[in-house]
N, C-alpha and C positions, 0 to 999 in steps of 0.2 A: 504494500500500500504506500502510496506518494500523496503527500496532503501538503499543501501552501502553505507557509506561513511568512504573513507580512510581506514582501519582495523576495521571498528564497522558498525552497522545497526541501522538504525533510523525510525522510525516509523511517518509514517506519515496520519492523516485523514483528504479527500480532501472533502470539502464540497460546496455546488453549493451555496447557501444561506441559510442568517438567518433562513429561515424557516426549513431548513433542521435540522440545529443543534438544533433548537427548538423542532422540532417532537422527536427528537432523544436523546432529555433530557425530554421527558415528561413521564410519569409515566406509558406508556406499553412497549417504550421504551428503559428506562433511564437506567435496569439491564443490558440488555443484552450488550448496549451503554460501559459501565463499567467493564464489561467484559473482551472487549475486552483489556481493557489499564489495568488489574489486568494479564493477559496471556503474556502481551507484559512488564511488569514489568521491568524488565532487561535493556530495551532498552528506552533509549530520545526519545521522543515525542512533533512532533507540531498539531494542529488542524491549518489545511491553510483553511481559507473563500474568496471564488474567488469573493466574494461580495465588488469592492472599496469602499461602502457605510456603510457595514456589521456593525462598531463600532457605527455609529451614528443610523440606525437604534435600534439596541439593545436598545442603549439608550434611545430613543423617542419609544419604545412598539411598533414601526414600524413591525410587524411581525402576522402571522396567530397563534396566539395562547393568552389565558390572561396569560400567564406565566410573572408574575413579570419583571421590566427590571433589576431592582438590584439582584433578586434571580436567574437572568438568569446569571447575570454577576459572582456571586456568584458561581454557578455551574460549569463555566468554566475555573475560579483559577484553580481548582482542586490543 
């Protein structure tokens, strides 16, 4: 999703849950995932998680995948 603000465009990826962004960082994937935000370059970016729970999750490997919680958190710095 691409939404105006003001005189610029911001980029936005809305995700439903942890496990979304999990699937979507995991190694079939994590390219095409990176992709996008290498083509949207130019533009600010947030990743919004509609999840109120989503950071403690993360933290606690609460989620459908063995993906590390620190290498998860790691991947989402960017």
């Amino acid at each position: 999703m691409i939404i105006t603000i003001q005189k610029g465009y911001w980029r936005v990826e809305r995700k439903a849950s942890v496990d979304e962004i999990v699937g979507n960082l995991g190694k079939d994937e994590r390219i095409r995932f990176e992709n996008e935000f290498i083509r949207a370059q130019n533009m600010p970016f947030t990743i919004l998680l509609e999840d109120p729970e989503g950071y403690q999750k993360i933290i606690n490997g609460n989620y459908r995948s063995k993906y590390d919680p620190l290498a998860l958190l790691g991947s989402l710095r960017l």
